[in-house]
C-alpha positions in Angstrom: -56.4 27.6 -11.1 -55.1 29.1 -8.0 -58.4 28.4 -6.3 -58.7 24.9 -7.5 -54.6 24.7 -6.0 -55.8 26.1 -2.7 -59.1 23.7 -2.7 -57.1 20.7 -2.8 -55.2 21.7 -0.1 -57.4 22.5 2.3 -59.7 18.8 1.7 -55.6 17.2 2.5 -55.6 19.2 5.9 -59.3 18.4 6.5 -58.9 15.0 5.9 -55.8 15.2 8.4 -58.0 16.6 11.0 -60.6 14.3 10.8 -58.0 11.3 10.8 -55.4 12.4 13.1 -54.2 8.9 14.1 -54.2 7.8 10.3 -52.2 10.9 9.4 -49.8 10.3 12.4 -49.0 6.7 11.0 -48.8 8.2 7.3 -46.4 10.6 8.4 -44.0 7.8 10.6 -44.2 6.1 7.6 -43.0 8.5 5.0 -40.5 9.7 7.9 -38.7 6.1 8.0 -39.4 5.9 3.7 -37.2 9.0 3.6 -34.2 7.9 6.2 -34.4 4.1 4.8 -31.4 5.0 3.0 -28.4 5.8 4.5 -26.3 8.8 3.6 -23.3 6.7 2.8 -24.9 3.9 0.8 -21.4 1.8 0.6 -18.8 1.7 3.7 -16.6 -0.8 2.4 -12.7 0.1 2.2 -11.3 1.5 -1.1 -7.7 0.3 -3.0 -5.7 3.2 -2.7 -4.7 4.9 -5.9 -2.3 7.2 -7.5 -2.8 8.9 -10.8 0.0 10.9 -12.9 -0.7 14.4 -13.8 -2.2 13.4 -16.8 -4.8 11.2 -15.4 -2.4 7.8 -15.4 -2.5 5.0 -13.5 1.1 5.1 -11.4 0.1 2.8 -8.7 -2.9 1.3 -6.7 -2.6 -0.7 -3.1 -5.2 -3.2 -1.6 -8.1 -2.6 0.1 -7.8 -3.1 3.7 -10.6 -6.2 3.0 -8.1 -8.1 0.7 -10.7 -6.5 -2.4 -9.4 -4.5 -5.2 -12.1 -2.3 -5.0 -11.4 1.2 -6.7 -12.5 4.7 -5.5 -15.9 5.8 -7.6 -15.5 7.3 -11.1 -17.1 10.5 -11.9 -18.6 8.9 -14.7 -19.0 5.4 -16.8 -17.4 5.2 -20.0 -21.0 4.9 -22.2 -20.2 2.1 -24.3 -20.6 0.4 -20.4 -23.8 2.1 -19.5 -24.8 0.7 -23.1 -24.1 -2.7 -22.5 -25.3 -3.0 -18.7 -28.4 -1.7 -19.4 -28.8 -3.8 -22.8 -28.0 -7.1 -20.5 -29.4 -6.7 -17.2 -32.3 -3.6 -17.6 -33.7 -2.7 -20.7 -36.5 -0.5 -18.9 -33.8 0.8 -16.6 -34.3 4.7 -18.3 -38.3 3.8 -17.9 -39.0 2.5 -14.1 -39.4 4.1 -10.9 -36.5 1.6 -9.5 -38.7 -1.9 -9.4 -40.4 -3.4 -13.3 -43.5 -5.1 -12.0 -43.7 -7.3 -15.6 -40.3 -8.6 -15.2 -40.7 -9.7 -12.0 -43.7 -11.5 -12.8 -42.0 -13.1 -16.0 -39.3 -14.4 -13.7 -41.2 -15.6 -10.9 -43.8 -17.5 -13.5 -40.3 -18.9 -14.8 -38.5 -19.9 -12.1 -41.8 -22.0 -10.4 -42.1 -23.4 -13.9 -38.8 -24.5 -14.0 -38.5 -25.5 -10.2 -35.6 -23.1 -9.8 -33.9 -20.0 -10.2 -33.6 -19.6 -13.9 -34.2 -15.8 -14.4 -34.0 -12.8 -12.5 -35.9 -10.1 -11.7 -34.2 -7.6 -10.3 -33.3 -4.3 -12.0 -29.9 -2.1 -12.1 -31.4 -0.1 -9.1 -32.4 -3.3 -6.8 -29.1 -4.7 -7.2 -27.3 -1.5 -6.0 -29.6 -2.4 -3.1 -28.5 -5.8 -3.0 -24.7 -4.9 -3.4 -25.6 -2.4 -0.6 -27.0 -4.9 1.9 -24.5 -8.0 1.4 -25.0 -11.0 3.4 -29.1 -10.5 3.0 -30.6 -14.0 2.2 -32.4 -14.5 -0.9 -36.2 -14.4 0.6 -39.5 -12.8 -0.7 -39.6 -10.8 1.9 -36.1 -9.3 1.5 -36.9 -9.0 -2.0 -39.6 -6.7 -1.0 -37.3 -5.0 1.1 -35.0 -4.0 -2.5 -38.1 -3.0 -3.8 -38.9 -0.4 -1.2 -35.3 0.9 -1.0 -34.9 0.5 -4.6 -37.5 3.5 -5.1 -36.5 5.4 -2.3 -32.8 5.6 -4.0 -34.2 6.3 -7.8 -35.7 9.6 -5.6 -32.5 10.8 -4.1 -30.1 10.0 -6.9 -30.3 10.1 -10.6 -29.7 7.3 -13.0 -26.4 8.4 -13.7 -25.5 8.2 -10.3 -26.9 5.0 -9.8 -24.9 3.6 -12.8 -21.7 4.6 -11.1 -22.7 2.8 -8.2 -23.4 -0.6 -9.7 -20.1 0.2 -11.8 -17.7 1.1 -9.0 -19.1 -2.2 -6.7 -20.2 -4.8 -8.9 -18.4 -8.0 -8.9 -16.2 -9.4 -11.6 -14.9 -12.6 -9.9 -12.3 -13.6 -7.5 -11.4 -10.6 -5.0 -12.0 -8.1 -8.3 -14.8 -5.5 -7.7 -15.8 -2.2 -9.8 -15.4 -1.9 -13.2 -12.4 0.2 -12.9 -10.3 -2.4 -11.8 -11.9 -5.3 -13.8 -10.9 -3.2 -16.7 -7.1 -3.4 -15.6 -7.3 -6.6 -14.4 -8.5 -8.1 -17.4 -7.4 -5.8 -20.1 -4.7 -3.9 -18.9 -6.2 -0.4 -19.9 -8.5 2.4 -18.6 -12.2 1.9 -18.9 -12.6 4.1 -21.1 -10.1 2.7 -23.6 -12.4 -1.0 -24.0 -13.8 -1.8 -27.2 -17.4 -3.1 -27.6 -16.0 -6.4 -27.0 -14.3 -5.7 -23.8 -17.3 -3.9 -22.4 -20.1 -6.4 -23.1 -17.5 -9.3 -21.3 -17.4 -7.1 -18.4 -21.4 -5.9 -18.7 -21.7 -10.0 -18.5 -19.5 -11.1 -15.8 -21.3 -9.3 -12.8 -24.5 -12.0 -13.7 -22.4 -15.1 -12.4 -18.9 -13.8 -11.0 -18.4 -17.3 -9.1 -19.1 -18.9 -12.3 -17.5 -17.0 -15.3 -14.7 -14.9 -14.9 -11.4 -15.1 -17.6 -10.0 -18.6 -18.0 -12.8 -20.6 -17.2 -15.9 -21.4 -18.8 -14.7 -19.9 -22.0 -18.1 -20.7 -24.2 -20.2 -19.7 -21.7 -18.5 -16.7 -21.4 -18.0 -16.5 -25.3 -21.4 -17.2 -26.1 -23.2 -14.2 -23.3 -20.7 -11.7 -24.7 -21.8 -12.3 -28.5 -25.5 -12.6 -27.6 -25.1 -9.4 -26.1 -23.0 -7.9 -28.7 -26.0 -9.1 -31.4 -28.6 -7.1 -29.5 -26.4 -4.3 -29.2 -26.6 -4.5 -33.0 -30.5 -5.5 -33.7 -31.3 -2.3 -31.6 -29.0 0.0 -33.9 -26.3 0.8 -31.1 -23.9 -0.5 -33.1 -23.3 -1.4 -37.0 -22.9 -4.7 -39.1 -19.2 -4.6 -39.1 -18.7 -3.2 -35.5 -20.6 -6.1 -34.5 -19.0 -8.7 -37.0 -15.3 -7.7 -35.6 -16.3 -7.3 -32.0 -16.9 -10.8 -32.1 -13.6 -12.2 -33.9 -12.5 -10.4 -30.6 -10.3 -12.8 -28.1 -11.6 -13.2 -24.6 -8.9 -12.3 -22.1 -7.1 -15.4 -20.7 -5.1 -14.5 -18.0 -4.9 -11.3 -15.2 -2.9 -8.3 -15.7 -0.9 -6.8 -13.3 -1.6 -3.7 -12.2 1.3 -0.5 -13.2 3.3 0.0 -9.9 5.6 3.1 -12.1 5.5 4.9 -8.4 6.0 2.2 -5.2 7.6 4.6 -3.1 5.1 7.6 -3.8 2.4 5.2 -3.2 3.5 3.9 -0.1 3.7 7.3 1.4 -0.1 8.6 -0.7 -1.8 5.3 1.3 0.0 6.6 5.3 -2.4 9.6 5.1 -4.9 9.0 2.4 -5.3 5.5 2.2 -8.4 4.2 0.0 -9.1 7.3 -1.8 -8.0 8.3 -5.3 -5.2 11.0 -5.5 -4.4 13.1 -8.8 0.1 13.7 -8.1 2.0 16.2 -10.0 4.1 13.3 -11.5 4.5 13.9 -15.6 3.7 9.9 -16.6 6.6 10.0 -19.5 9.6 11.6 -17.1 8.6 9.2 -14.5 9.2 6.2 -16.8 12.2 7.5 -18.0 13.6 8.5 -14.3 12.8 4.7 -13.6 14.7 3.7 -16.2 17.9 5.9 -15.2 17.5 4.4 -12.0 17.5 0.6 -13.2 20.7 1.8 -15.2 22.7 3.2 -12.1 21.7 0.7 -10.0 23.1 -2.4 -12.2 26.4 0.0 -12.5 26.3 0.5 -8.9 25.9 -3.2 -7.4 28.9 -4.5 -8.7 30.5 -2.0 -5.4 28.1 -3.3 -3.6 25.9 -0.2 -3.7 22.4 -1.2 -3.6 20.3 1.9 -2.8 19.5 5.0 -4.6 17.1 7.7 -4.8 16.0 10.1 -7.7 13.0 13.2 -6.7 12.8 15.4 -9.6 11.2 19.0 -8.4 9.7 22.1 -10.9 12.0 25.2 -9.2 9.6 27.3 -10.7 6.1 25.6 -9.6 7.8 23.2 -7.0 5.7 20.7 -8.2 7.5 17.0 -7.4 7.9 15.6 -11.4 9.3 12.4 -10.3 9.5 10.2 -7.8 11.7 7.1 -7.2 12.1 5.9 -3.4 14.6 3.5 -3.8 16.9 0.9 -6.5 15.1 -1.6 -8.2 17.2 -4.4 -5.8 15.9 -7.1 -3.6 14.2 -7.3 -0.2 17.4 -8.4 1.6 18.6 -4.6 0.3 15.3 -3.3 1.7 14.1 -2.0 -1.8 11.2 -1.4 -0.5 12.7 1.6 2.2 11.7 5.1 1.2 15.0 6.7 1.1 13.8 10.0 -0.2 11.7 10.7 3.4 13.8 8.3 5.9 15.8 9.9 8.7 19.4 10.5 7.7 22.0 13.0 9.2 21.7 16.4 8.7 25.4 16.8 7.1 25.0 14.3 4.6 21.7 16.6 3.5 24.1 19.5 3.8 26.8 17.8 1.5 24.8 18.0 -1.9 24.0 21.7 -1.2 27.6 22.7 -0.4 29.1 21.0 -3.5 26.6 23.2 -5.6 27.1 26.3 -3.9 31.0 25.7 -4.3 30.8 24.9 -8.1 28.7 28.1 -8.6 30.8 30.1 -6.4 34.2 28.8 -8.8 36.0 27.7 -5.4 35.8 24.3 -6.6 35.9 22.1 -9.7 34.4 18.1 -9.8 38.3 17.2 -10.3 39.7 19.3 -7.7 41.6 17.3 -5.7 40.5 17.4 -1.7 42.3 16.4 1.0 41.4 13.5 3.1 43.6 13.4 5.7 43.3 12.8 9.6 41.9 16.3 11.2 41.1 17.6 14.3 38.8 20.2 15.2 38.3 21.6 18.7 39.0 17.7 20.2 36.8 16.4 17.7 38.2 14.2 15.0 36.2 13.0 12.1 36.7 9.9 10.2 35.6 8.3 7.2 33.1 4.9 7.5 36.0 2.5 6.7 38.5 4.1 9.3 41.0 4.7 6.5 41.9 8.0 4.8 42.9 8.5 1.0 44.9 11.0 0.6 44.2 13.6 -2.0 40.6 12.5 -3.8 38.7 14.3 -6.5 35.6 16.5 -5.2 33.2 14.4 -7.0 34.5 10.9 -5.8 34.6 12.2 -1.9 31.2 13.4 -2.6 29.4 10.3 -4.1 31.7 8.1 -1.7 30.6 10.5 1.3 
């Protein structure tokens, strides 16, 4: 064996010296095969997002294109890969990143008909395609996907180029990736969509101009349950998934997208804008910390105190629990200021930590009465935002009022 190994081998590098100029042109060739593709496949700008702790959705900002395009998942939800590849690639497991017999079906097709009826392409060519937007639709860019198309099913495996149709496929309007089709259209996590939901968005990418929620409702209707009865005449799902996956409603209008965190957000996208960032936030306290804040800040604007801030800190890990920059008031009360970071005087920091300290020491009590009076110290003479004093006032009230 090892001689018949070592045979073969020397014929290749006799054949190379015999044919040097051949060989030369074999080896530019395979050279520019191997770099056709670049190392980042996609340079488009991500939405920034922010998860909770437990893998929530707190908050997610535009890309800087005007896309809500999410950061890559590690992985597709499979009910998705089922449906995808059930729809657009049934040999997608099977080819080398091009099927030669669809191809040929569509083109004999498409001159029959005297237009584009059917395509060709596979999952893997319309990576490419995504890849390389703006291409026209020619034969010879067609061949172009082809030769990319193989080069990519080399460097990546079929996983990998799931996610990538999944995280920049379109889903009509400025909707791209599944991720945020899946809360834009269903209000959930991917991972959460029935059958149903998952063969309306395996659907959608075909004609994103054409059908997206709203619009088009039987055409829509009528791809998602032809889909969903393959799914079922292939075994991938039983008689009575299949009979109430399509009683299932289409969605008719666009969600909106949990903003539980604004503030936290807002400071995530200054330094890590479009990537995906796991917080320390607990999901449940930081609902509940919202609502405290929507409580004291109806209480408060009837004195015409219109900002507030809440950070809720782990002493033992330090971790940040909660986050709340600011009231849930209007733009004219710049709600949308980041108390918790701006620049504020250093003695109204100190104010909150001296109060403690005072309690714990027992030198002072909330209803210990304080004296605010005129004072001088060293020439300098303090004085209260209003100009007036009040005479004797309760610690806690010259506190919140400081």
């Amino acid at each position: 064996m090892k001689n018949k190994i070592k045979a073969f081998f020397q014929r290749i590098i006799n054949w190379i010296k015999r044919n040097k100029i051949k060989s030369a042109i074999a080896f530019l060739l395979l050279l520019i095969y191997y770099f056709s593709i670049p190392r980042t496949l996609f340079k488009e700008p991500y939405s920034t997002v922010i998860e909770s702790k437990e893998g929530e959705l707190l908050g997610a900002k535009i890309a800087r294109d005007g896309q809500w395009r999410f950061p890559a998942q590690d992985s597709v939800p499979d009910k998705f890969k089922k449906c995808i590849v059930y729809f657009e690639d049934e040999y997608f497991y099977k080819h080398p990143g091009f099927n030669p017999g669809a191809m040929i079906n569509a083109f004999k097709q498409n001159r029959k008909a005297g237009k584009v009826v059917r395509g060709g392409s596979t999952l893997t060519q319309q990576v490419i395609r995504l890849s390389r937007k703006g291409k026209n639709r020619t034969y010879f860019e067609k061949l172009i996907e082809i030769i990319l198309a193989t080069r990519l099913e080399l460097g990546y495996s079929k996983n990998e180029i799931l996610e990538m149709y999944a995280a920049h496929a379109p889903f009509g309007g400025n909707v791209v990736g599944l991720e945020m089709a899946s809360w834009r259209y269903f209000g959930v996590q991917s991972n959460q969509l029935s059958w149903a939901e998952n063969a309306v968005l395996a659907v959608l990418p075909n004609a994103p101009s054409l059908i997206y929620p709203g619009k088009n409702q039987i055409k829509l209707l009528n791809k998602r349950n032809r889909l969903l009865l393959k799914l079922h005449q292939e075994g991938i799902i039983d008689k009575q998934t299949y009979e109430l996956s399509i009683e299932e409603p289409l969605p008719q209008k666009p969600y909106d997208l949990p903003q539980i965190a604004p503030h936290l957000l807002q400071r995530v996208a200054k330094n890590e804008e479009g990537t995906r960032v796991k917080t320390t936030i607990d999901y449940a306290l930081q609902n509940r910390v919202n609502q405290i804040a929507r409580y004291y800040y109806n209480q408060y604007k009837q004195n015409e105190v219109h900002n507030l801030a809440i950070l809720v800190i782990d002493v033992q890990s330090r971790n940040v629990m909660s986050y709340v920059g600011n009231s849930p008031a209007d733009a004219d009360h710049q709600k949308d200021v980041d108390i918790i970071d701006a620049p504020r005087s250093t003695g109204s920091i100190l104010k909150p930590l001296l109060y403690g300290a005072m309690l714990d020491d027992g030198e002072l009590l909330p209803n210990t009465l304080v004296a605010d009076i005129p004072t001088q110290i060293s020439g300098y003479t303090p004085q209260n935002f209003n100009l007036t004093f009040d005479g004797a006032v309760p610690a806690h009230r010259a506190l919140s009022r400081s």
